[in-house]
C-alpha positions as CSV (number, residue, x, y, z in Angstrom):
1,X,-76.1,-21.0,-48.2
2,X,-73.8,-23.4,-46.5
3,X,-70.6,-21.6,-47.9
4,X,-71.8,-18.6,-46.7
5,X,-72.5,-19.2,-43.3
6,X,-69.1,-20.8,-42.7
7,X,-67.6,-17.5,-44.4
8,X,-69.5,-15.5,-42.1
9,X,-67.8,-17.7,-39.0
10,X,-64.5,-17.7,-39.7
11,X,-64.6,-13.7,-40.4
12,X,-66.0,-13.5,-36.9
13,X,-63.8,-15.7,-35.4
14,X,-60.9,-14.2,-37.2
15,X,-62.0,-10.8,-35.9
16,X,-62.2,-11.8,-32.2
17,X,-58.8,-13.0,-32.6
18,X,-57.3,-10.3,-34.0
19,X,-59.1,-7.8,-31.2
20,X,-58.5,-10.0,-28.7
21,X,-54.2,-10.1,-30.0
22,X,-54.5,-6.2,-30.1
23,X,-55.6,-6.2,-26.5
24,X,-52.6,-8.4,-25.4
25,X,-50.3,-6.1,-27.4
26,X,-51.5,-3.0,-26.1
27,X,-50.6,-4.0,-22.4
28,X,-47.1,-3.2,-20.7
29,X,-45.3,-5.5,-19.9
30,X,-43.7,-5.3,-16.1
31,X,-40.6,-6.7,-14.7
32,X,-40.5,-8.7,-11.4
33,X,-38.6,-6.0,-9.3
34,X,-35.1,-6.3,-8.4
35,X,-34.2,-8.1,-5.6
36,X,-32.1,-5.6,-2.7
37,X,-28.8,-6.1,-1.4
38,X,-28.4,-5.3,2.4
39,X,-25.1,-4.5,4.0
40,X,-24.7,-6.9,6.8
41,X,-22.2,-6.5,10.0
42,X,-22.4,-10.6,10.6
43,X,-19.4,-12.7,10.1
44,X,-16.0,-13.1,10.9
45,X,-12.8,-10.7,10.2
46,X,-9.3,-10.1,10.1
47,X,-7.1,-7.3,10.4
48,X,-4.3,-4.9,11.0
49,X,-3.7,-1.5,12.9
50,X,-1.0,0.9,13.7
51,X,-0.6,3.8,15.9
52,X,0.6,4.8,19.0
53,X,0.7,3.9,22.3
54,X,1.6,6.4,25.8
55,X,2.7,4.6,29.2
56,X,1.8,5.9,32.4
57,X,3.9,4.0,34.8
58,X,5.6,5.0,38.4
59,X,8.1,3.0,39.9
60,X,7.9,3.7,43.8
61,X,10.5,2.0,46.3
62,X,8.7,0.7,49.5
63,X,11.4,-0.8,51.6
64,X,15.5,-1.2,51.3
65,X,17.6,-3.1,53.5
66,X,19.4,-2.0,56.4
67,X,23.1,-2.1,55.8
68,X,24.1,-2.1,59.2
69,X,21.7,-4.8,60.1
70,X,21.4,-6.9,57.8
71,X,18.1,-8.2,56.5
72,X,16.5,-5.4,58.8
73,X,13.9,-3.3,56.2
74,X,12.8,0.3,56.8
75,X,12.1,3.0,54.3
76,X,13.7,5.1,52.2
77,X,11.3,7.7,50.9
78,X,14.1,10.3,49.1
79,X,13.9,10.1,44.9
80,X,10.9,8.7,45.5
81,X,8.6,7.5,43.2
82,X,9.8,8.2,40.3
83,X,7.8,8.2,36.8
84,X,9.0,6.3,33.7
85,X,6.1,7.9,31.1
86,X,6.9,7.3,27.4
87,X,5.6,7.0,24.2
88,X,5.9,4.5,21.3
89,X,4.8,2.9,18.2
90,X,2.5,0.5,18.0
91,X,1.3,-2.3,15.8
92,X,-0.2,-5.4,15.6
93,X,-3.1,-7.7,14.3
94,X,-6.8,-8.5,15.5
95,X,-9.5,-10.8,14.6
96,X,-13.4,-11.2,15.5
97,X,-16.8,-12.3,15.0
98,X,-20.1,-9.8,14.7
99,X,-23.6,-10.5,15.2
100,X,-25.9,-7.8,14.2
101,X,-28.5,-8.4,16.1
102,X,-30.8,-5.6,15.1
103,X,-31.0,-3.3,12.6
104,X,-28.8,-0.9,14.2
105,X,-27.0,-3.2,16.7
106,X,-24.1,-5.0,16.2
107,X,-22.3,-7.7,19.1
108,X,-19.1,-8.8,18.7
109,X,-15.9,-10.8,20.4
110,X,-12.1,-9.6,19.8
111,X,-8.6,-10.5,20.5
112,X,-5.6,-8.7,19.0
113,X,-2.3,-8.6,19.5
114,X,0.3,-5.9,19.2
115,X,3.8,-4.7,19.4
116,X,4.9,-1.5,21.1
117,X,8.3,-0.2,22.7
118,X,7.9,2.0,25.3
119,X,11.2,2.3,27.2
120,X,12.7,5.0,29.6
121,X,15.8,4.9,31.6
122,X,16.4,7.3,34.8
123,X,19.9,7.8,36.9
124,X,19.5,6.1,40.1
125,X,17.2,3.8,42.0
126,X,14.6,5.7,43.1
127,X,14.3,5.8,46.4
128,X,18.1,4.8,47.2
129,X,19.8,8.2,48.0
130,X,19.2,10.4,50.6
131,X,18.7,15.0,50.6
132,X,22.5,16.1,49.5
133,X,23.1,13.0,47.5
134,X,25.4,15.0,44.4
135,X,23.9,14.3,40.7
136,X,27.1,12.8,40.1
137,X,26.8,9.8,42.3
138,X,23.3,9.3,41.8
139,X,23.9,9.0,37.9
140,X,26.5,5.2,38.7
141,X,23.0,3.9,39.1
142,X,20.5,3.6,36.9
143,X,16.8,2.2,36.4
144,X,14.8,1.1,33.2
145,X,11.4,0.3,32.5
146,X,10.0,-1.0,29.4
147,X,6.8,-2.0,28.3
148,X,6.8,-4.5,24.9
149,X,3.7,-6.6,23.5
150,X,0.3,-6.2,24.5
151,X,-2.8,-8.2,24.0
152,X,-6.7,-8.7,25.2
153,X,-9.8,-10.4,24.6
154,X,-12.8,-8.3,24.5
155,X,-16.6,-7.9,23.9
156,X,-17.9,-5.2,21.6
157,X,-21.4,-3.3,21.2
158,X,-22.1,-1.2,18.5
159,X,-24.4,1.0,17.3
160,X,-25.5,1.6,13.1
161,X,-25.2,5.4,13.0
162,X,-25.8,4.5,9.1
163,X,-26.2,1.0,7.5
164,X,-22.2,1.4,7.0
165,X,-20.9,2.8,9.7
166,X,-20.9,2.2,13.5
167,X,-20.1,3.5,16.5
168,X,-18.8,0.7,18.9
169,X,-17.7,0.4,22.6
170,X,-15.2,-2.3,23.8
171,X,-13.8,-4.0,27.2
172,X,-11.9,-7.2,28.7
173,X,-9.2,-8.6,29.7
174,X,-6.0,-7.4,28.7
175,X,-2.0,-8.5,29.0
176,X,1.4,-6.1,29.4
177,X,4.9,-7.5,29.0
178,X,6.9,-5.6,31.4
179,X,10.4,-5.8,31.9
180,X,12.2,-3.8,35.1
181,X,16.1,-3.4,35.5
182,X,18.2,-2.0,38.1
183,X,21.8,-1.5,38.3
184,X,23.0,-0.2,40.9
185,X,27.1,0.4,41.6
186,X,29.4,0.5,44.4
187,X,30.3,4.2,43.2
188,X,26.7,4.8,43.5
189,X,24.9,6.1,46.4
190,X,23.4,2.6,47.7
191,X,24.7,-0.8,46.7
192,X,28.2,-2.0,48.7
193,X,28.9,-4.5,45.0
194,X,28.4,-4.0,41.6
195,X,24.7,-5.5,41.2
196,X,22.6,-6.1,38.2
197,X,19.2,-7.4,38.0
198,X,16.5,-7.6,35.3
199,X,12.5,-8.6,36.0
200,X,10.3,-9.6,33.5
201,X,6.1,-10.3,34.0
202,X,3.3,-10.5,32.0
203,X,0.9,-8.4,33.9
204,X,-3.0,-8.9,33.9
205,X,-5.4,-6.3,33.9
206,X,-8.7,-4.6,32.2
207,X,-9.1,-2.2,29.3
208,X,-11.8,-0.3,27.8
209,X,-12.5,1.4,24.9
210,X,-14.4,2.5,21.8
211,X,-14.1,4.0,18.1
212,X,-16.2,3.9,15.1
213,X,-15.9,1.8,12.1
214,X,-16.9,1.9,8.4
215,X,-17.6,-0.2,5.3
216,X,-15.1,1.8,3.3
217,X,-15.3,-1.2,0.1
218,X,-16.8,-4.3,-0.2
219,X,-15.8,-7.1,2.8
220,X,-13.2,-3.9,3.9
221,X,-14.0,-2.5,7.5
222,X,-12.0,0.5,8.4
223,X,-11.7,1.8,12.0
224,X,-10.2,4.5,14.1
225,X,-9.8,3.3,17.9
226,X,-8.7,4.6,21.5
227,X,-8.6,2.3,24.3
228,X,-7.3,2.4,28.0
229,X,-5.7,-0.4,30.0
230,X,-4.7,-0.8,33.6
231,X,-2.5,-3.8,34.8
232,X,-2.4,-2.5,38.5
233,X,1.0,-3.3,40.2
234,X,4.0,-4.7,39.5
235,X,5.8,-5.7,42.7
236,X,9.3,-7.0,43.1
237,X,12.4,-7.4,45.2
238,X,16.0,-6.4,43.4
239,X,18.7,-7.9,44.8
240,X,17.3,-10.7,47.1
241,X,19.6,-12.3,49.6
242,X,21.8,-9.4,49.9
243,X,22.8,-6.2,52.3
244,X,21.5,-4.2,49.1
245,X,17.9,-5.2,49.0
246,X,15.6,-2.9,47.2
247,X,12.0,-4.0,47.4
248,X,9.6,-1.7,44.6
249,X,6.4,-1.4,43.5
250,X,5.4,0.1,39.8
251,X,1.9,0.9,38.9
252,X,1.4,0.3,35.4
253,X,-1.4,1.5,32.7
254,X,-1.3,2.6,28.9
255,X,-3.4,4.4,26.5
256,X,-3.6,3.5,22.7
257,X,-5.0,5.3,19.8
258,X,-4.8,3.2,16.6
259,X,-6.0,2.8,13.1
260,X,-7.1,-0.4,11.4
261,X,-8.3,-2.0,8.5
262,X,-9.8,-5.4,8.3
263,X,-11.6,-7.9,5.7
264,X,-14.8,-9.6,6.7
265,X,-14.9,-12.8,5.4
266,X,-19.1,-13.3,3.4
267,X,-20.6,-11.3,1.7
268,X,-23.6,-8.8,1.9
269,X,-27.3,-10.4,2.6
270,X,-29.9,-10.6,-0.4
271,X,-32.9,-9.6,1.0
272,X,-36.0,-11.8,0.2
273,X,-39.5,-11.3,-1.1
């Protein structure tokens, strides 16, 4: 009786088992999802650009010396001002730091530095010859403007038009070399000596700007950019301490469109359950 009993338990517990394994089997089986990777604008970067840069630059003469009394200014208006627009190449480097502050806002810092070479030369000094003055005379003397480096510091807001590309706005400070020369001849329709004289400033003004920019690969950041700068005036007396005196004045701003690519240093955010 006992035997059978303890037959009749073990089947049952056996059976319960077996149903109870068949119930685990029969369930599907789920995997913990995937954690997401998020594109993030925040870090710092490093880059390059090319393109080109346009200078829009006068050079007007306010006062000369008298010859007759020396030392005596008064005005010369004729071949006056006289514009020294050019264009140029231009190339150079930047680096920054973004904070994306919001889903789809980015804040930034900038500084870059580039090299350009706009020059133009004219015949004369502007400003030195009077009405009648023949081309031929005029052309002894001879003016040059040129514009080299530029460089500025800048704050940047943009906006996530996409999770990989924004749209950005920029403006700050900004620096121009500029480099003035005059020569002006005793064949010439001014100077009574052979004179020669070459000015060079860094000039300080503002620029502004904007562009959009793209997470073309991983950690790469492609841009296209146009920006505006204005360094004011650029004034200056040529031959100082002399019969010949020209004193001058040259506005001086520029307008850049270039194209850049840059690697942001980090990687992209893993977002967290």
């Amino acid at each position: 009786m006992k035997r059978v009993l303890f037959a009749a338990a073990f089947a049952a517990i056996a059976g319960i088992g077996a149903a109870h394994a068949a119930d685990l089997a029969a369930r599907p089986y789920t995997k913990a999802p995937a954690a997401a990777v998020v594109e993030s604008w925040t870090g710092f970067y490093l880059g390059a650009d090319v393109g080109a840069r346009w200078s829009d630059t006068t050079w007007t003469s306010t006062a000369l010396e008298d010859p007759v009394s020396a030392f005596e200014a008064f005005r010369l208006p004729q071949g006056n001002p006289a514009s020294f627009n050019s264009t140029s190449f231009r190339g150079g480097g930047y680096a920054g730091y973004n904070w994306q502050i919001a889903p789809s806002w980015v804040i930034g810092i900038e500084g870059d530095i580039a090299w350009a070479d706009n020059k133009k030369t004219l015949a004369g000094v502007p400003g030195t010859w009077g009405a009648g003055t023949a081309a031929s005379v005029i052309a002894n003397d001879n003016t040059t403007v040129k514009l080299g480096w530029d460089a500025s510091i800048r704050g940047r807001v943009g906006w996530l038009v996409a999770p990989s590309v924004m749209l950005f706005g920029t403006g700050g400070i900004a620096w121009q070399d500029v480099s003035l020369n005059a020569n002006c001849m005793l064949a010439g329709p001014w100077c009574v000596a052979n004179r020669s004289e070459t000015f060079n400033k860094v000039a300080t003004g503002w620029t502004v700007g904007g562009g959009v920019e793209a997470k073309v690969w991983t950690n790469w950041l492609a841009r296209v950019e146009y920006r505006y700068a204005d360094f004011g005036h650029v004034d200056h007396e040529f031959f100082p301490r002399t019969i010949d005196s020209v004193f001058m004045t040259q506005s001086v701003k520029t307008h850049a469109v270039s194209v850049g690519l840059a690697y942001q240093f980090g990687g992209p955010v893993v977002a967290k359950y």
